[in-house]
Residue, then its C-alpha position, 0 to 999 in steps of 0.5 A: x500500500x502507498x505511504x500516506x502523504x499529507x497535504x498543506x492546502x493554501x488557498x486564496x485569490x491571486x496577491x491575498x498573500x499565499x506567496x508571503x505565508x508559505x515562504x514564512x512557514x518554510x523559513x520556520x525551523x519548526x516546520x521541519x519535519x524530517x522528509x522532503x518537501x514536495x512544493x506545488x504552485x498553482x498559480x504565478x504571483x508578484x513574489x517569488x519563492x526564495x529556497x534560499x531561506x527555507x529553514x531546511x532541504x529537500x524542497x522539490x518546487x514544481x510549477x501547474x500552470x494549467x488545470x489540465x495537469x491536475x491529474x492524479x497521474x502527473x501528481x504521482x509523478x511528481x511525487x515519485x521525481x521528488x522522494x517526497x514525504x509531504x506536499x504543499x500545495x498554493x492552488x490557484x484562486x480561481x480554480x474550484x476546490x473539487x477539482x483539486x480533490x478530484x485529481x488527488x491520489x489516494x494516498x495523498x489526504x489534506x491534512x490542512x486547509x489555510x485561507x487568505x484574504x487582502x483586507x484591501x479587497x476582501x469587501x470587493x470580492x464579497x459585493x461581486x457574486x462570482x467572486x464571491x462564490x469562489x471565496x465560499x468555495x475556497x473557505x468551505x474546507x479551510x481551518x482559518x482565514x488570514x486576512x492580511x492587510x487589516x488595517x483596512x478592515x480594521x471596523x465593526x462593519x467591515x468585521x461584520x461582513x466578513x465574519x458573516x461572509x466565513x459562516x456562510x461557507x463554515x462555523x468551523x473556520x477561525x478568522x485572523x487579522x494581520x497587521x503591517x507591524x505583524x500583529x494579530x488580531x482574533x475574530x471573537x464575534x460570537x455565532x448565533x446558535x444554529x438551532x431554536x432553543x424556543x421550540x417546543x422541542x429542541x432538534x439538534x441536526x447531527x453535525x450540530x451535536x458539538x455546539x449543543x454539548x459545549x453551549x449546554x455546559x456553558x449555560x445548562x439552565x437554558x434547557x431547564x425543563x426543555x424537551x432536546x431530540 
């Protein structure tokens, strides 16, 4: 049987920052994990990757230009070429997430999904419905979104919109903000609970459960004498 490959997925529009936050995290030591490095780049930005700097070897950095190599067969290939004991992959922001999972060899599983935004353009892009299904599409499997350039968006409204725009594709995924000075900022803007506690019966959907169980630890007397299926 193949050895499983885990896979660091980086997502995002073209200049939201995927470039920037890869090479970071390929200059931290910690990163390190002992194998080699398969680095795939789905799209050609501004800011070029500097091996350079990686904070180890064995990176093996190789360039998709078009979707039509998005085949299960040229990324075993790959990974053959390349020895490689994980993958990174930077996908391009105007290619669908299936399509990315559909060429996926069977041993390769995403072990990692990371958003990026640029706070200059995030509002942009939500006012615009094809832009705006390409966000959803790419934050529906991510674990957080990054959003860079903060100091644009750095208001309630602003924040407002954004965190609404994240819940529509996932409650799952947190929300950063990073500042010029390197700061960071946490989204702490409380979700609404994706049941009606008023119901003479309360139903809570499956994939609910973990919300119902952490809410009712939090405030037990809100289902006092209530009926829960």
């Amino acid at each position: 049987m193949p050895k499983q490959i885990p896979v660091y997925l980086f997502v995002g529009q073209l200049e939201s920052g995927k470039t920037k936050f890869i090479q970071e995290t390929m200059e931290d030591p910690n990163f390190d994990s002992g194998d080699k490095t398969l680095l795939l780049v789905c799209e050609e930005g501004e800011i070029e990757y500097d091996p350079s700097k990686f904070a180890f070897g064995g990176v093996h950095v190789a360039q998709i230009e078009d979707k039509s190599e998005l085949t299960a067969e040229n990324l075993t290939a790959l990974e053959k070429k390349s020895g490689c004991g994980r993958v990174i992959i930077e996908y391009n922001g105007m290619w669908l997430i299936q399509e990315l999972y559909d060429a996926l060899p069977d041993n390769w599983l995403i072990y990692q999904s990371l958003a990026t935004a640029d706070g200059t353009t995030i509002k942009t892009y939500a006012g615009d419905s094809a832009m705006r299904s390409l966000l959803l599409d790419k934050l529906r499997g991510s674990e957080l979104l990054v959003v860079n350039r903060a100091e644009a968006v750095n208001d309630d409204e602003s924040r407002q919109l954004i965190h609404k725009l994240v819940r529509q594709a996932s409650r799952r995924c947190d929300i950063a903000y990073e500042f010029k000075d390197g700061s960071v900022a946490y989204d702490d803007i409380p979700d609404p609970l994706p049941f009606d506690v008023d119901a003479p019966v309360i139903e809570i959907p499956e994939e609910f459960f973990g919300i119902w169980y952490m809410d009712c630890m939090d405030d037990p007397k809100k289902y006092d004498g209530k009926t829960v299926k």
